[in-house]
N, C-alpha and C positions, 0 to 999 in steps of 0.2 A: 405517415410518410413511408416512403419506399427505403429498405436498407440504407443502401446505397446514398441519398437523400441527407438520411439521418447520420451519414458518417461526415458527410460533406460538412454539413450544419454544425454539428458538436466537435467537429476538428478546430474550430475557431475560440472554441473554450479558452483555449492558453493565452489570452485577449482578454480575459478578467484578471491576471496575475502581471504585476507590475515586472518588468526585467530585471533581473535581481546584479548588483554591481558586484564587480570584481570578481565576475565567475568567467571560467572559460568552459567550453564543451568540447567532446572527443567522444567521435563514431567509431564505434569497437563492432566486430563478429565475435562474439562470445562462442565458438564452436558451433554455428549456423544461427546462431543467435544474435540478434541484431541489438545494440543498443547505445544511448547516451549517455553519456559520461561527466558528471558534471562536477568542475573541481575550482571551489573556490581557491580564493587566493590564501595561503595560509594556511587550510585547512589540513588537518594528517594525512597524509598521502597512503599511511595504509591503515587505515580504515577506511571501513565502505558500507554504503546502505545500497540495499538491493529492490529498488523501485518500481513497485506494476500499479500503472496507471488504472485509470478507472474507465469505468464505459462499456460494462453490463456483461463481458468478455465480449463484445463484438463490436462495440465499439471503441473510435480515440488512437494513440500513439502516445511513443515516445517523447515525439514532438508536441504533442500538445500538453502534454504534463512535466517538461522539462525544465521551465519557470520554478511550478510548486516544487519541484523533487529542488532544485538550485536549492531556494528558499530555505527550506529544513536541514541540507546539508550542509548550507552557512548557520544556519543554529543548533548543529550536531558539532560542527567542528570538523566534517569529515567529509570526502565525496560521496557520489552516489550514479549509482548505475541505474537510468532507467530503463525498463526493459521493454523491447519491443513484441512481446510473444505474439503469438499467431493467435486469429479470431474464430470467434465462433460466429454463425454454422456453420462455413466451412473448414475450421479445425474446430468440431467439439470437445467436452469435456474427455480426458485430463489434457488434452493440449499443451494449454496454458499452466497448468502447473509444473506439466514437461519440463518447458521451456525454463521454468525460474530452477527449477532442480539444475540443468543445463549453466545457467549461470556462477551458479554456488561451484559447483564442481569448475566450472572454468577461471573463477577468482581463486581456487588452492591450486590451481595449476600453477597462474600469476603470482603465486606467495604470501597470497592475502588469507589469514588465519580465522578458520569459521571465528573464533570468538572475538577476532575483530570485524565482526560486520554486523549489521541489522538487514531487517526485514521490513520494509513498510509498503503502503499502500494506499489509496482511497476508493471508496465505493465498492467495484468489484477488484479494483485491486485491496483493498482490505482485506476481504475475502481469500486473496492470493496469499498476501502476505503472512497470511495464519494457514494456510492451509498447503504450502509448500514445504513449510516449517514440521508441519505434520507429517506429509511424506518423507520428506528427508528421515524423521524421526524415526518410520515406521518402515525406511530403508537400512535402520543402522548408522547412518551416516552424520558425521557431524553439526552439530547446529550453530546457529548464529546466536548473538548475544541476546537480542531484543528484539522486538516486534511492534510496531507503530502502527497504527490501524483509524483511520478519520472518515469517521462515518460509513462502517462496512458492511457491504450487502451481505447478508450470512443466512436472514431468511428464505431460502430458496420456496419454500410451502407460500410465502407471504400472509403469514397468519399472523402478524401482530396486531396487537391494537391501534396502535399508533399509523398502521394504514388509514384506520378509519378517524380517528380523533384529530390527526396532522393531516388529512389529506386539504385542509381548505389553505393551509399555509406552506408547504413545501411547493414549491415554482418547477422542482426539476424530478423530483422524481414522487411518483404514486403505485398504488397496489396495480393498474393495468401494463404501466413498465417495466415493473419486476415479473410480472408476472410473462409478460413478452420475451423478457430479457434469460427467464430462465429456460423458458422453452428451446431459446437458441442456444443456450449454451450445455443444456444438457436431454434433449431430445426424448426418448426413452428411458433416461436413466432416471432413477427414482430420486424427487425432488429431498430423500431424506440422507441420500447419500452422504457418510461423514467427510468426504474428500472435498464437498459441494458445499456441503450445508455443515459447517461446524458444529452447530448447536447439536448434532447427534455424534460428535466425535467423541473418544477418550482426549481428552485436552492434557494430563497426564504428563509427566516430563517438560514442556513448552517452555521458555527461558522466559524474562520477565512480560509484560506488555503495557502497552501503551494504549490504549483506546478513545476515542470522541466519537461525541454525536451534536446534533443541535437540537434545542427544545423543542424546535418547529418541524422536525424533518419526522416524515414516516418511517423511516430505520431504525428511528429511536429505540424501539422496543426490543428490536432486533439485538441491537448492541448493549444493553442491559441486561438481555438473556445470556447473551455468550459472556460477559464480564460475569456475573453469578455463576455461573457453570465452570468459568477458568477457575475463579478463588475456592470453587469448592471442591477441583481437582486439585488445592494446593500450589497453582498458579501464581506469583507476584504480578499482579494484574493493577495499574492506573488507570480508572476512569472519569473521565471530565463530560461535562454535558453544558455546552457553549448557551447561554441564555437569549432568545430570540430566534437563533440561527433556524435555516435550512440544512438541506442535504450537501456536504461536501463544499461548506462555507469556505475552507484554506484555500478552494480552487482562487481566490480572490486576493493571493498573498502580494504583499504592499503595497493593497490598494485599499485595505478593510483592518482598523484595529484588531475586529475579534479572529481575523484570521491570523495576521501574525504576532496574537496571543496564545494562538493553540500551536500553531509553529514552534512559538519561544518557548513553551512549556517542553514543547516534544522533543526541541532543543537540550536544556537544560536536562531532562529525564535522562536520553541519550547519554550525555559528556558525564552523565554519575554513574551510568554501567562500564562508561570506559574509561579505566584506571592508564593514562599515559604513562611509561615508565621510558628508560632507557632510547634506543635508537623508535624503537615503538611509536605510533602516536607523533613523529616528526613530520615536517612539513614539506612537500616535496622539494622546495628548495635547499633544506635543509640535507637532505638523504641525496641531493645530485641530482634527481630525477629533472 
């Protein structure tokens, strides 16, 4: 299919994730940065997860990942910004990682304290999610608490095994879509790139994370490798491996057990890195807002 085609089609993704209750949404320009804001009811009004959707960096939106990002942020306890960055190929790589740096710096403007926020992601947002976190790092600049990561594309080479073992079982993603997919996102740049491809990065310093994969999905390998690589840069690294699933099974949140099992898990991991104390951690009705 033709780009274009292909955005149209996968924009309807957010059509597997059930409406999540008791959530409202707020459209923000993050300092040219566009994104959704989703704040359940209750949830601590300053904490925040900082959301990039998935869809190969060229494909998808805000909108079509603002179900799943609701979802997690009602089982962090927190909101969550999902981000609209710019696509590839016509904004190639660092773009998109631009853009989430862009974010981060525009939530300390807002008073939102790196160590109350996370990072997450699915697919090529997974990818984003770890590897924003890394620039920030490799900027000096402060980091977020956590890093959530569901089924992330990181092999940018697409050498795993799991191309070839999963490919008769994953429905959405295979070795010629990644392989497409990196092409537009990183053009000339060398598929080993640490900024692109984590699995070459120093992982080094990174706050704790969080990662999923599904048994059946060809990532799988992918997200095994960089989980082994984070713990043996000293990393506090959780990894879950969903039994049966596909590639980016939570896209399916409250409509699939196993998806808002890995949710609730990512939940639950989230609310133990964040110690609520004092005015901290209240809930925006609480704080006025």
């Amino acid at each position: 299919m033709e780009l274009d085609d292909t955005r149209l089609l996968l924009e309807q993704l957010h059509m597997l994730a059930a409406e999540p209750t008791d959530v409202t949404y707020e459209e923000v320009d993050a300092d040219g940065v566009p994104a959704i804001i989703a704040k359940p009811l209750d949830a601590a009004a300053d904490r925040l997860i900082v959301y990039a959707h998935g869809g190969g960096m060229a494909l998808n939106s805000a909108s079509s990942h603002r179900k799943l990002a609701a979802h997690l942020a009602k089982a962090a306890g927190m909101h969550a910004a999902v981000v609209d960055y710019r696509l590839a190929p016509e904004n190639p790589f660092p773009a998109q990682i631009d853009d989430l740096v862009t974010v981060h710096r525009w939530l300390r403007r807002q008073g939102i304290a790196p160590e109350h926020t996370a990072t997450a992601g699915d697919s090529a947002g997974g990818n984003l999610a770890i590897t924003s976190v890394l620039k920030l790092r490799d900027l000096g600049e402060p980091l977020p608490a956590a890093i959530v990561a569901f089924s992330p594309w990181i092999d940018m080479q697409s050498l795993g095994d799991t191309f070839v073992s999963n490919a008769d079982s994953d429905a959405l993603m295979s070795r010629e879509v990644s392989e497409r997919m990196a092409g537009l996102y990183l053009g000339e740049v060398p598929r080993t790139e640490p900024l692109a491809n984590p699995l070459y990065a120093d992982l080094s310093g990174l706050p704790p994370v969080f990662v999923t994969a599904g048994e059946a999905e060809v990532l799988l390998d992918g997200a095994v490798r960089f989980v082994e690589r984070a713990r043996a840069a000293g990393v506090d690294t959780t990894f879950e491996c969903a039994p049966g699933q596909e590639h980016a099974h939570e896209l399916m949140a409250g409509k699939s057990k196993e998806a808002d099992a890995s949710l609730a898990n990512a939940g639950r991991w989230m609310r133990s890195l964040f110690v609520l104390h004092g005015n901290a951690g209240k809930t925006a009705r609480e704080v006025g807002q």
